[in-house]
C-alpha positions as a Markdown table, in Angstrom:
| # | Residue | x | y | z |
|---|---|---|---|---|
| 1 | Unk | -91.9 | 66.2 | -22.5 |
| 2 | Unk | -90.8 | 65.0 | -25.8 |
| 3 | Unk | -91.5 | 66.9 | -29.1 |
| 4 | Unk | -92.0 | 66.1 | -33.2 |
| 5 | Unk | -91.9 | 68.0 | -35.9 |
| 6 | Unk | -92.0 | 66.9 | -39.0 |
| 7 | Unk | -93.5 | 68.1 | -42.5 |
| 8 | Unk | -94.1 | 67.0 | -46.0 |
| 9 | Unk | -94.8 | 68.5 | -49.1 |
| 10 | Unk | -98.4 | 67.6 | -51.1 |
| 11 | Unk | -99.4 | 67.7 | -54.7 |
| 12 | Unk | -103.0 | 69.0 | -53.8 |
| 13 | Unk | -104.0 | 72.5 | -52.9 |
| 14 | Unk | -104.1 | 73.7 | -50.1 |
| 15 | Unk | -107.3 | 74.0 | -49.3 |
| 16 | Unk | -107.7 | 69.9 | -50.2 |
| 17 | Unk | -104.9 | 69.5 | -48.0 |
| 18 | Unk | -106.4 | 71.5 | -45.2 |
| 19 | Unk | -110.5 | 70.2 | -45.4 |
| 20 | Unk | -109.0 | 66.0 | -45.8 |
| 21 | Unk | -107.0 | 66.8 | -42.2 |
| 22 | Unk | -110.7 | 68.6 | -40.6 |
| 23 | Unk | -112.4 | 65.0 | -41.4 |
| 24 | Unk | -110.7 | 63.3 | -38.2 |
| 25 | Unk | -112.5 | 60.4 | -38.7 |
| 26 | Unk | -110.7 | 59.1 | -41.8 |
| 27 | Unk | -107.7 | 59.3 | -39.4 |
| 28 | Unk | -107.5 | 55.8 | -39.3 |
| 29 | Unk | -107.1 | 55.0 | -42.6 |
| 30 | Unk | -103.8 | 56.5 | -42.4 |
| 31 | Unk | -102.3 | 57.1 | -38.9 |
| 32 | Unk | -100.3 | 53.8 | -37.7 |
| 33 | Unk | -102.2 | 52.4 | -34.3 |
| 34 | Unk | -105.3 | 54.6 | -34.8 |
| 35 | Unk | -108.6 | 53.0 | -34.4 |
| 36 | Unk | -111.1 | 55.1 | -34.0 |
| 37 | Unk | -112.0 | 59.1 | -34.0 |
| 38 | Unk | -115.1 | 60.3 | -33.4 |
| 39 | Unk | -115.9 | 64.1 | -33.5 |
| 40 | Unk | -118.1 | 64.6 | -31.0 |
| 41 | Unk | -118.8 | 68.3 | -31.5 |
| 42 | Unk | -116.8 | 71.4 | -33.8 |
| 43 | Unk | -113.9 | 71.1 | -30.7 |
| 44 | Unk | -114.1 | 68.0 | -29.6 |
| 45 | Unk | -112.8 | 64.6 | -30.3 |
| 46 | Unk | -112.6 | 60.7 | -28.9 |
| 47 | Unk | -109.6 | 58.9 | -29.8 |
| 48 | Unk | -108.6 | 55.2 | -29.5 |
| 49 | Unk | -105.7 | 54.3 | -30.3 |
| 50 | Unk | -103.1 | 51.3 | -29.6 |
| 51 | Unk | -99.7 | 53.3 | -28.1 |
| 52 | Unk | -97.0 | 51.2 | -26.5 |
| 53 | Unk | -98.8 | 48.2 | -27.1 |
| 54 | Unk | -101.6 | 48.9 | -25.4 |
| 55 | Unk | -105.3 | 50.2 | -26.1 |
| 56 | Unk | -105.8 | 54.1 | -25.0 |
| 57 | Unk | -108.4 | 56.1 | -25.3 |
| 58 | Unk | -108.4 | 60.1 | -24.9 |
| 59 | Unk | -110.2 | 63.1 | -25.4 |
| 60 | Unk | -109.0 | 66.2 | -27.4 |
| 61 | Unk | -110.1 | 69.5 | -27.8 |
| 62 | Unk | -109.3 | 72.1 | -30.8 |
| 63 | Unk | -107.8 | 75.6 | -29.2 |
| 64 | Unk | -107.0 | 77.2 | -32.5 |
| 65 | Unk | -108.6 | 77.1 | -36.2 |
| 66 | Unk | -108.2 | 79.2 | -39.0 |
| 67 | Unk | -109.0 | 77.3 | -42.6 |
| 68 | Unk | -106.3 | 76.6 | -45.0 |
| 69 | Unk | -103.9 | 77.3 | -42.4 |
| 70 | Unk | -103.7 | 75.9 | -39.2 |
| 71 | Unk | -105.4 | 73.5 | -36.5 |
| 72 | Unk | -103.8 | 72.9 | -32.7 |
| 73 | Unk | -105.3 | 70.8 | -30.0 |
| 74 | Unk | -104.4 | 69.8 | -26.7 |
| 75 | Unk | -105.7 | 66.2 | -25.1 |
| 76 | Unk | -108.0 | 67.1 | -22.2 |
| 77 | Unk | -108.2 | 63.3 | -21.0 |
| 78 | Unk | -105.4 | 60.9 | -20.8 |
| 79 | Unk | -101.8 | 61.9 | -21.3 |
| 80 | Unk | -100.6 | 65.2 | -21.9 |
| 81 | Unk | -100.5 | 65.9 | -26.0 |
| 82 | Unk | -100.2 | 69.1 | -27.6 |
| 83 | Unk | -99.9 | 69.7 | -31.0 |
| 84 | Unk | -100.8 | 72.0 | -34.5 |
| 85 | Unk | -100.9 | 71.3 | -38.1 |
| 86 | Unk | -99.8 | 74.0 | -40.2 |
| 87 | Unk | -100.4 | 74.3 | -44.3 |
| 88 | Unk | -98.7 | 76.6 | -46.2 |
| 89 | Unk | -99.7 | 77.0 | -50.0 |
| 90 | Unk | -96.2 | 76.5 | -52.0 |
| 91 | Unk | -98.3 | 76.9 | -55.4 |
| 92 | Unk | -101.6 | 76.6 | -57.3 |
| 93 | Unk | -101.4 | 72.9 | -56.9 |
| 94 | Unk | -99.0 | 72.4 | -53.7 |
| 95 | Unk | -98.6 | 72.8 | -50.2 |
| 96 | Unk | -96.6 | 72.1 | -47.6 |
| 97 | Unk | -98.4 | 70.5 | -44.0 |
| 98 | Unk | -95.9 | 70.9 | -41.3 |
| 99 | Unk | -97.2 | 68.7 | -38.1 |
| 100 | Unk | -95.5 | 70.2 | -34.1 |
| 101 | Unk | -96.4 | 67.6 | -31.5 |
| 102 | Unk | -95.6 | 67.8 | -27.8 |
| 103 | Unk | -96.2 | 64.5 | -25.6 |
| 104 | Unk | -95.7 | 62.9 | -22.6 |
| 105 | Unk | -94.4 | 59.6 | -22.9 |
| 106 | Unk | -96.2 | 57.1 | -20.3 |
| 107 | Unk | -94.4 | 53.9 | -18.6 |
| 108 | Unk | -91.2 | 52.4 | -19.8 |
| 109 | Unk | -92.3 | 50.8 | -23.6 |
| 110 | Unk | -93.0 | 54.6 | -24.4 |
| 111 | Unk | -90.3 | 56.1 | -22.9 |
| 112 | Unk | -87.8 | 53.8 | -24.7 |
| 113 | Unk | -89.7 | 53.7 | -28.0 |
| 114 | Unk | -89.1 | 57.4 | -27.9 |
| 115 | Unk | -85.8 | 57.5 | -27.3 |
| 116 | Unk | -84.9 | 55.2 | -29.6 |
| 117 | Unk | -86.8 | 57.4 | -32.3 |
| 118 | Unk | -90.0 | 55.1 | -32.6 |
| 119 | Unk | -92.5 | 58.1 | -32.6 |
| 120 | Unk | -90.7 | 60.3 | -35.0 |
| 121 | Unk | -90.8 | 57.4 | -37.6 |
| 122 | Unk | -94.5 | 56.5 | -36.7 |
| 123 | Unk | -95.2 | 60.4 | -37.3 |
| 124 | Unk | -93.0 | 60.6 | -40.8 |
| 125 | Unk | -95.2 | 57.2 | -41.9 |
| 126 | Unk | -98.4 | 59.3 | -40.8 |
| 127 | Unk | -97.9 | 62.2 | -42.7 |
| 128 | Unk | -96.6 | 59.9 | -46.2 |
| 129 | Unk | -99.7 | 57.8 | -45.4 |
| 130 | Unk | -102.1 | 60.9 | -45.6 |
| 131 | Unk | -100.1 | 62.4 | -48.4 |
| 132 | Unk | -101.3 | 58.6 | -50.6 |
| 133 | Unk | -104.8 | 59.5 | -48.9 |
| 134 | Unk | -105.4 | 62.7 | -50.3 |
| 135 | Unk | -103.3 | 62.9 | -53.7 |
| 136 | Unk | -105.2 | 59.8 | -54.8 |
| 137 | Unk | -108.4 | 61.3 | -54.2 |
| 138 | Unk | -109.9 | 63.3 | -57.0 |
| 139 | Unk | -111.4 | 65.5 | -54.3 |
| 140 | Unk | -111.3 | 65.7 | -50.4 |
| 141 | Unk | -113.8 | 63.2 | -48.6 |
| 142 | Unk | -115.4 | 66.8 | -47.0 |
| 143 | Unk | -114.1 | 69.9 | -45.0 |
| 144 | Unk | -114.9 | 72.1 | -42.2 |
| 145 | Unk | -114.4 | 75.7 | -42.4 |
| 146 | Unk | -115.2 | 76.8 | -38.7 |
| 147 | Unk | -112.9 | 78.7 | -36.8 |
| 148 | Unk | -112.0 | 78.2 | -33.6 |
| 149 | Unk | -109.8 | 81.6 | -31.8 |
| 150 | Unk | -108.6 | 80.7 | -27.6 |
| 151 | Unk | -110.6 | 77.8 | -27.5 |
| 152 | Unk | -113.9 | 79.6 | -28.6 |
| 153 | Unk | -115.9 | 78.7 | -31.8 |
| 154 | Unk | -115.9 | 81.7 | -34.1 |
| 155 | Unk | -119.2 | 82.6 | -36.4 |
């Protein structure tokens, strides 16, 4: 299993920061190989992305949501992921999104692409990516403020 972490300071709130990352489908207007999210209920989403050179496509489900301060998911199709998002207000104005991934590389392209640090770069590009998204935004493009506790959906 190979693992990321990686996280980047924002010049929004936090609670911008936070209700841009719940609208999964923008995802691909800033994640590198992403072409398509759909949310297809408050746990569950479809991914298709291009990994390794290849198209893949994957469903995920949302274990854990508390607004303004962390989302983790798991895939529950297709290769093993894992992952949270944390966001930590540093100010008024700032915060601080720390992204944790766990994966399981799949074939040879990925295996060597990870070794040779191809994933941690794609990640670090990600997260600058959304920071342009959402600082040049006067406001966040929506926001969900469900909570989701064990895997269960919470009032």
């Amino acid at each position: 299993m190979a693992s990321i972490s990686k996280d980047i300071d924002l010049d929004v709130p936090v609670t911008t920061a936070y209700n841009q990352w719940t609208q999964f489908e923008t995802f691909p207007e800033f994640m590198e190989g992403v072409k398509e999210v759909r949310q297809l209920d408050d746990k569950r989403m479809a991914w298709r992305a291009e990994i390794g050179g290849k198209e893949e496509s994957w469903e995920a489900e949302i274990v854990e949501q508390v607004p303004d301060l962390r989302i983790a998911w798991r895939s529950i199709t297709g290769a093993p992921t894992a992952g949270s998002v944390d966001f930590e207000p540093l100010d008024e104005g700032r915060c601080r999104l720390t992204l944790m991934m766990d994966y399981e590389p799949q074939g040879l392209t990925e295996n060597v692409g990870s070794a040779l640090g191809f994933d941690d770069r794609r990640v670090e590009g990600d997260l600058k990516r959304f920071k342009e998204f959402v600082e040049s935004r006067s406001v966040e493009t929506g926001g969900y403020r469900g909570q989701i506790e064990g895997g269960q959906l919470r009032g």
